[in-house]
C-alpha positions as CSV (number, residue, x, y, z in Angstrom):
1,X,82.1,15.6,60.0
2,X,78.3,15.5,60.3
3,X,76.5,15.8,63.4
4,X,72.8,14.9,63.8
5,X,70.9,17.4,66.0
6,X,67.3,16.8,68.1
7,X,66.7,20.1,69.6
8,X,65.1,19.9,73.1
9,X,61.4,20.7,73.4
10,X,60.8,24.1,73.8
11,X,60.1,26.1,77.7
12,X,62.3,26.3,80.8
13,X,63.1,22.5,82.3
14,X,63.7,22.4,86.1
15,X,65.7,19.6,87.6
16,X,66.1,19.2,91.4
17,X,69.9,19.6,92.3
18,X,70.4,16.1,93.3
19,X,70.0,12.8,91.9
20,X,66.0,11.8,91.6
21,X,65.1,8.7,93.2
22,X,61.9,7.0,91.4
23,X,60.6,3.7,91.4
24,X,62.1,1.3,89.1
25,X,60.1,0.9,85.5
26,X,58.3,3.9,86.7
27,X,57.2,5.4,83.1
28,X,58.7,9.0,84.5
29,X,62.6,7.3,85.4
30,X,62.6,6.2,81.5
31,X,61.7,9.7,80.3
32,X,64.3,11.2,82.4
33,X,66.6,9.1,80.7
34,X,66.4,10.0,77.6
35,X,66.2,13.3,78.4
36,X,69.6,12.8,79.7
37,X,70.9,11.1,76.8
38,X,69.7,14.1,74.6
39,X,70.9,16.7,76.9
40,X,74.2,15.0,76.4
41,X,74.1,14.7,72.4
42,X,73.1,18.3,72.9
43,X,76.4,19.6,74.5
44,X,78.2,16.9,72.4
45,X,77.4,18.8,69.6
46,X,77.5,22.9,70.8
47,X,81.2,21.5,71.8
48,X,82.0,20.3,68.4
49,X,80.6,23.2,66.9
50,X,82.6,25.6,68.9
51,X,86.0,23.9,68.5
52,X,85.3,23.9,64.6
53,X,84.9,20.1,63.6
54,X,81.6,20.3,62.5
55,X,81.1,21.4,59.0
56,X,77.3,20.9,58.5
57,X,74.6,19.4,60.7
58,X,71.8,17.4,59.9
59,X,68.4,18.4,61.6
60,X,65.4,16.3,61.8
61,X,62.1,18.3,61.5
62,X,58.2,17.8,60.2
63,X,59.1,18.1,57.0
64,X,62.3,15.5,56.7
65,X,65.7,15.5,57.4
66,X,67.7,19.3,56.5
67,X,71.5,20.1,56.0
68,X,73.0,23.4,57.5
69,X,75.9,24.3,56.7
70,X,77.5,26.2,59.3
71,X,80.2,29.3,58.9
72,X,81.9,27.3,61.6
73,X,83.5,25.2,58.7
74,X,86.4,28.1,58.4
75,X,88.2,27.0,61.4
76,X,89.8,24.7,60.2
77,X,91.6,27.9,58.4
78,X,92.2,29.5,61.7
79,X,94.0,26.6,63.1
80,X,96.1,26.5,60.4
81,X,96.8,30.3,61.1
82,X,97.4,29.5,64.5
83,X,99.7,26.9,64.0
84,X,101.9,28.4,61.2
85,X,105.5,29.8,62.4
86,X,104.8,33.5,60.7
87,X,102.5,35.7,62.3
88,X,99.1,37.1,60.5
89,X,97.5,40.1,61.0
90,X,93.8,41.6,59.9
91,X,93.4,45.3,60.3
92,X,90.8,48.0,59.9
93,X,91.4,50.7,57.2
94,X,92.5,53.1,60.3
95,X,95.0,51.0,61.6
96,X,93.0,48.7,64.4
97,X,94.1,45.6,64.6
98,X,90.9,42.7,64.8
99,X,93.1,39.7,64.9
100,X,96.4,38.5,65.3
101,X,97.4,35.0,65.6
102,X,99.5,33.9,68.6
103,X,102.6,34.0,66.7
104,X,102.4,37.8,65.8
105,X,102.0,38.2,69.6
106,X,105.2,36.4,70.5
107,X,107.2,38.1,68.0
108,X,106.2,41.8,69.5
109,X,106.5,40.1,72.7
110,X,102.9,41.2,74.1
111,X,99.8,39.1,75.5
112,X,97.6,38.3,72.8
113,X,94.8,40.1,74.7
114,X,96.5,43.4,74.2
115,X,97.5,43.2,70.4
116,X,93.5,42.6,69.3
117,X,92.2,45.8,69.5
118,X,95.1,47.9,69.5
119,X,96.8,49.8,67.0
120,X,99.2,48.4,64.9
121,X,100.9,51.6,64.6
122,X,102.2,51.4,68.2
123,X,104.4,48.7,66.9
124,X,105.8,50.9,64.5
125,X,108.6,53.9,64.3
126,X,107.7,57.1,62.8
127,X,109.6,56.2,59.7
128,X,108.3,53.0,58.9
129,X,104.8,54.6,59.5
130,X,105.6,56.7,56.7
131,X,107.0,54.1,54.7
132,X,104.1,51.7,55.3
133,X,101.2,54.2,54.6
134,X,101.2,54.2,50.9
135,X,102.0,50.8,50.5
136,X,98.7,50.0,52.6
137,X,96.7,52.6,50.1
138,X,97.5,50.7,47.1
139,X,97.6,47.3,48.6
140,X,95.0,45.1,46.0
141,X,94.3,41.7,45.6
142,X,98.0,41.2,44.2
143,X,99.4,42.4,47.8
144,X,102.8,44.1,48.1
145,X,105.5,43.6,49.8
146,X,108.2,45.5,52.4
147,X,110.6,45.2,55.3
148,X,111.2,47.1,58.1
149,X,111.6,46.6,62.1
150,X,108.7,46.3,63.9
151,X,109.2,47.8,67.9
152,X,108.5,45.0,70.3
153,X,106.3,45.2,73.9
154,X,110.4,45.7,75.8
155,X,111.1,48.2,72.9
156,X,113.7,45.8,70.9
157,X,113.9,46.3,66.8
158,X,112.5,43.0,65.5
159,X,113.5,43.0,61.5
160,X,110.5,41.6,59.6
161,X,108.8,41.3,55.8
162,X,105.4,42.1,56.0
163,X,103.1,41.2,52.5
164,X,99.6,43.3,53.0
165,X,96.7,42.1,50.9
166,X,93.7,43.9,50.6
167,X,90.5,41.6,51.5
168,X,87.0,42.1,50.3
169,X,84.6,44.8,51.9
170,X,82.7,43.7,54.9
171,X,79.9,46.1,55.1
172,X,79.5,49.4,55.7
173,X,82.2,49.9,53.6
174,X,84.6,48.7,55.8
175,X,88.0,47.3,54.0
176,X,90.2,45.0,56.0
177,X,93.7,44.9,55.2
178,X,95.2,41.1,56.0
179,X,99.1,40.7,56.7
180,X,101.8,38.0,57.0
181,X,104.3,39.3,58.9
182,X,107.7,36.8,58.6
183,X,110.7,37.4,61.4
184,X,114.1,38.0,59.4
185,X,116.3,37.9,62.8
186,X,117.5,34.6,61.5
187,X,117.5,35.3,57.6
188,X,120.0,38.9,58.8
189,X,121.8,36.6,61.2
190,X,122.8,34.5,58.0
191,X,123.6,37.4,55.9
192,X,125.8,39.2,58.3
193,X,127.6,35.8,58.4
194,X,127.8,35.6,54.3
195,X,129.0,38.7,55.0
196,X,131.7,38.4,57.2
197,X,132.8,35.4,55.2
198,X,133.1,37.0,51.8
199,X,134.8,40.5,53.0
200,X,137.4,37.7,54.5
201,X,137.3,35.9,51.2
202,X,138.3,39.5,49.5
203,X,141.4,40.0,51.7
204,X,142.6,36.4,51.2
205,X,142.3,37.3,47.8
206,X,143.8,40.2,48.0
207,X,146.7,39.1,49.9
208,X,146.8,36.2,47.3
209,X,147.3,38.8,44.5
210,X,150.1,40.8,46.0
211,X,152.1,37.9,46.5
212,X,151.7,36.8,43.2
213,X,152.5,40.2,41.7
214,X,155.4,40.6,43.9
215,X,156.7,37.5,42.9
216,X,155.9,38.4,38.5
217,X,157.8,41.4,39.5
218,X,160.8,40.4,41.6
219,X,161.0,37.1,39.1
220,X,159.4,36.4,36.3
221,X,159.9,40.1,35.0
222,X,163.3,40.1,35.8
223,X,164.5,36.6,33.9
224,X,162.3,38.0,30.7
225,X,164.0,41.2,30.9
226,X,167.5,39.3,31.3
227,X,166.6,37.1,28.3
228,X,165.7,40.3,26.2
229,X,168.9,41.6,27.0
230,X,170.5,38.2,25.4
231,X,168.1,38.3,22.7
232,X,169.1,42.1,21.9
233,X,172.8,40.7,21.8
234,X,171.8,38.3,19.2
235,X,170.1,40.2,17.4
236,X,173.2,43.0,17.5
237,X,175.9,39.9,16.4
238,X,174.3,39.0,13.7
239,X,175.2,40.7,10.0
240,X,172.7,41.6,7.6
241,X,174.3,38.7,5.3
242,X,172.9,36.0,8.2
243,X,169.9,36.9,6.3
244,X,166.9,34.6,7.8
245,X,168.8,33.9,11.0
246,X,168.9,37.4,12.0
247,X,165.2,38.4,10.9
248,X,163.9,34.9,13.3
249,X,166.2,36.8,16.2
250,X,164.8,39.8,15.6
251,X,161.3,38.5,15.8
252,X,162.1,36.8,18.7
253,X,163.4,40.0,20.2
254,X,160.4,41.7,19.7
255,X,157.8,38.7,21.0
256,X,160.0,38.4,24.2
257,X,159.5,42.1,24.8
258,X,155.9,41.7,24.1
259,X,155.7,38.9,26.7
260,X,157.7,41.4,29.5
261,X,154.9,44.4,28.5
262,X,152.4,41.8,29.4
263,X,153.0,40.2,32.5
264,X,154.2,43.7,33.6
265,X,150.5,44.9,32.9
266,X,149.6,41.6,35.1
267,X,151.4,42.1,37.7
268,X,150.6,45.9,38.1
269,X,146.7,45.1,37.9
270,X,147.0,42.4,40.7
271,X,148.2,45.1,42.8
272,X,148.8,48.3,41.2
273,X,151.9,50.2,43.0
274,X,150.6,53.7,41.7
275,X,147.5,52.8,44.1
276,X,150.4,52.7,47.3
277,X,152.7,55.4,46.2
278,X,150.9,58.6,44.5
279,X,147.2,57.9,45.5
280,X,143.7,56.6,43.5
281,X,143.7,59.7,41.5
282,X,147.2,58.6,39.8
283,X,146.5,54.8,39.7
284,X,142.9,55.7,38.1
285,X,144.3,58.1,35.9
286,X,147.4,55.1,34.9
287,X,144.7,52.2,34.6
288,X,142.4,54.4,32.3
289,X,145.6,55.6,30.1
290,X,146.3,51.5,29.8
291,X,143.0,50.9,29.4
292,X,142.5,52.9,26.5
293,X,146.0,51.7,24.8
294,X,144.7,48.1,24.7
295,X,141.5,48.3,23.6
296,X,141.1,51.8,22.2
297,X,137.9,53.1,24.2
298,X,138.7,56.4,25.8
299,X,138.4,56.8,29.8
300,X,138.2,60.8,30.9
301,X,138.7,61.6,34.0
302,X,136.5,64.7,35.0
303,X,137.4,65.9,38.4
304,X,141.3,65.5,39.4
305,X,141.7,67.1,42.7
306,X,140.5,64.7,45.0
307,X,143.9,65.4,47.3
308,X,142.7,63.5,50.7
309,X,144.5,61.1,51.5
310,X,142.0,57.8,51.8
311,X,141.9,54.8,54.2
312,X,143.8,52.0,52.2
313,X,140.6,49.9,52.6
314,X,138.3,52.3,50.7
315,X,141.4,53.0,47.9
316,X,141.6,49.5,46.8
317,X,137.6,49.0,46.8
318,X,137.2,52.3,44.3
319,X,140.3,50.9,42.2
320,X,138.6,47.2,42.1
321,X,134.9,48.4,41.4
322,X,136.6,50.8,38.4
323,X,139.0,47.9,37.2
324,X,135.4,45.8,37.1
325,X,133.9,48.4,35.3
326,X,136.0,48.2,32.6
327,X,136.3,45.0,32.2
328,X,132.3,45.3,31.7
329,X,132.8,48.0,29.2
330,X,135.6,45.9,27.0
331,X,133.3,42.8,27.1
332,X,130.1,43.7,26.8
333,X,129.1,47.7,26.7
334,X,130.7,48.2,23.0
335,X,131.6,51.4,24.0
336,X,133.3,54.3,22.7
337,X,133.6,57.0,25.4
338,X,133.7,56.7,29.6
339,X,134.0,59.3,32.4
340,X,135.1,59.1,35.6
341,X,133.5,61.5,38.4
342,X,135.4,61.2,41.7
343,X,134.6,63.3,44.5
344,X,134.7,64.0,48.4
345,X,131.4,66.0,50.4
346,X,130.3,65.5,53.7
347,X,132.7,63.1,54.3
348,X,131.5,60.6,51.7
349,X,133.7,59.5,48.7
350,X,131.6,58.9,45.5
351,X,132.8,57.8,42.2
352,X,130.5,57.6,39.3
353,X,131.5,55.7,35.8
354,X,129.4,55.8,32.8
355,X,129.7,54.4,29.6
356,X,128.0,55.4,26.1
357,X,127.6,51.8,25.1
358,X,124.4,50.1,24.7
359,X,123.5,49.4,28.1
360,X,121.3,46.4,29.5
361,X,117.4,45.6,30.7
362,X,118.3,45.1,34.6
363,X,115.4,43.0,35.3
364,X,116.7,40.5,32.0
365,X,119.9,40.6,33.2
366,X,119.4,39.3,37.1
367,X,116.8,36.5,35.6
368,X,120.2,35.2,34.2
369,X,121.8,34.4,37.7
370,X,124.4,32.4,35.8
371,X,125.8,35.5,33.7
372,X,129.6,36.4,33.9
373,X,128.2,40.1,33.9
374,X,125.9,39.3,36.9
375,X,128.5,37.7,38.7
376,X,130.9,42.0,37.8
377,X,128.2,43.3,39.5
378,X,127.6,40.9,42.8
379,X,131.5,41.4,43.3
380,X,131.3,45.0,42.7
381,X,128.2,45.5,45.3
382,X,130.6,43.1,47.7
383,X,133.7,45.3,47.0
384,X,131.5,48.7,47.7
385,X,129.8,46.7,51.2
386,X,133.4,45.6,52.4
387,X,134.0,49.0,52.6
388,X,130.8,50.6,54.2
389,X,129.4,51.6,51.3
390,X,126.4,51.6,48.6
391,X,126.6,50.9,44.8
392,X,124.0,51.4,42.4
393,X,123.5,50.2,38.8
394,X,121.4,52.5,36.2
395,X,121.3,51.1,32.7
396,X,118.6,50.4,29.9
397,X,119.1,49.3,26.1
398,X,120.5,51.5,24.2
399,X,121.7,54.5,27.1
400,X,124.6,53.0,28.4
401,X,125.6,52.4,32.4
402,X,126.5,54.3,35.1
403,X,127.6,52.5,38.0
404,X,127.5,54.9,41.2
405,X,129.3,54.2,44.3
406,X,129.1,56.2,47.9
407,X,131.7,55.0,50.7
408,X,131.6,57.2,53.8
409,X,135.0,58.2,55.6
410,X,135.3,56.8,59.1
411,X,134.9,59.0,62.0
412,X,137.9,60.1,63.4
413,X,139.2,59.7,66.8
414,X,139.9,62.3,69.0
């Protein structure tokens, strides 16, 4: 917008308090009216200025018309800051905070008034002080990122993302740190619920899988090993001068006891009795023997003599994350050698696998969201969360993987 301004004449005006009653046409009542009509483009244009729709004004002078562009044009900026559903923050080098939208001031729950000027750091816990430090000495024109709980005016944890961007020096060497601070209550409300719905997912499954074994076991196991019987009695009434008929019996002997191996090895993976009846030491020790049978990598266990007797829960997430891990290793790892470290200290159960295969670039591997092997780790993470605990994946090309896991034991009840 462009706003033509006349400034008034220069010296001090005095105007009686009330209306002035002159003659009409008197040469003095027509001054006084323009006066008035330029005393009103006047404040017309100071308002306009102020609220920030002016961008330049046009001045008439001696010399012809002049543009000035006034610094007033970045307001429109600052409405759209104002207006924007995160909150935004500028800061002195020592912490001080210069402005703050009205958003940042609802979301520590504190007049506006009382967050300009203050320190930021009384919105902060000790930890995320220390957290937040260095990433504010090497925040750059790139900005950085992080998340942690900002401590609200009635002392409630609000969860938040805050990206700090360094801004150019204003004088007197002055840097001012800028910051977008986003509220994550509703992002952490959706997670939990993600959450919730995938450890429920897990012991659907779960359920799911015992059936089924139970009924391979109970059923299908059964009728193969009564037909192997049957096929063994063929096999046994038949002379050698039967020739081909007793050599196609014989095969089909042997291929029907093949077929019983197998969906025994089915059955005891969907839900591995060893896990029930001796303990995860046995059932890792029986899954790592089979393991190595069918596909010829060797699994070492190193430490045996875990002997505490686990919460079923955290049992079947360590057998599941190991079963997964194999599975990686036979697909992808081309491995020749894995070890198994499982362990109990402080009350937290940690079991480490690592492979000698050839490992992976992390950062390549979760561009490809759509990867089988993406999906062995996601479930694994979900398996280790279920539980209450933390896994962690180190790899690189060429150095194998080691996938970590930590569960801590419930408190007990007194």
């Amino acid at each position: 917008m462009k706003t033509s301004g006349h400034p008034a004449p220069p010296g001090p005006r005095k105007m009686a308090p009330g209306p002035t009653l002159l003659p009409a046409g008197d040469p003095r009542e027509v001054e006084l009216t323009a006066l008035r009509a330029r005393l009103a483009i006047a404040d017309e244009t100071l308002r306009a200025i102020r609220s920030g729709e002016v961008d330049s004004m046009v001045v008439a002078g001696k010399q012809g018309d002049k543009i000035f562009t006034l610094e007033g044009a970045g307001d429109a900026y600052r409405l759209l800051i104002e207006s924007m559903n995160e909150g935004a923050v500028t800061l002195t080098a020592n912490k001080m905070i210069l402005y703050a939208n009205r958003c940042f001031a609802r979301m520590v729950k504190c007049p506006l008034e009382q967050v300009t000027g203050s320190s930021f750091r009384r919105f902060l816990s000790v930890a995320d002080r220390e957290s937040l430090r260095p990433l504010m000495k090497r925040a750059s024109r790139t900005g950085a990122k992080i998340q942690l709980e900002l401590i609200t005016n009635d002392g409630a944890l609000l969860p938040v993302q805050i990206s700090v961007h360094e801004l150019s020096q204003e004088g007197f060497n002055r840097v001012t740190i800028s910051m977008v601070v986003t509220d994550l209550t509703e992002a952490h409300r959706s997670e939990k619920l993600l959450r919730a719905l995938s450890h429920r997912v897990v012991q659907v499954q779960e359920t799911e899988r015992a059936r089924v074994a139970l009924d391979l076991h109970d059923n299908i196991t059964q009728l193969l090993c009564a037909v192997l019987f049957q096929s063994q009695a063929l096999v046994d009434s038949l002379s050698p001068g039967d020739g081909p008929a007793k050599e196609t019996a014989t095969r089909l002997h042997t291929m029907l006891g093949q077929t019983a191996d197998e969906v025994e090895r089915i059955s005891r993976d969907l839900r591995p009795n060893t896990l029930d009846q001796l303990g995860l030491v046995a059932a890792l020790l029986t899954a790592g023997t089979q393991f190595t049978k069918r596909v010829g990598v060797s699994v070492e266990l190193l430490d045996k003599s875990l002997n505490t007797t686990l919460p079923a829960n955290i049992k079947l997430a360590l057998y599941r994350i190991f079963q997964e891990a194999l599975c990686n290793v036979e697909k992808h790892a081309h491995a020749r050698h894995v070890t198994v470290n499982l362990s109990l200290k402080a009350r937290i159960v940690r079991m480490t696998v690592k492979d000698d295969g050839i490992g992976f670039d992390r950062a390549e591997h979760a561009a490809r969201r759509n990867g089988q092997g993406v999906l062995g780790l996601l479930g694994m993470s979900e398996r280790a969360t279920s539980a209450g605990g933390v896994l962690t994946v180190k790899s690189g090309p060429r150095v194998g993987t080691e996938i970590a896991v930590r569960i801590p034991l419930p408190i007990p009840v007194a």
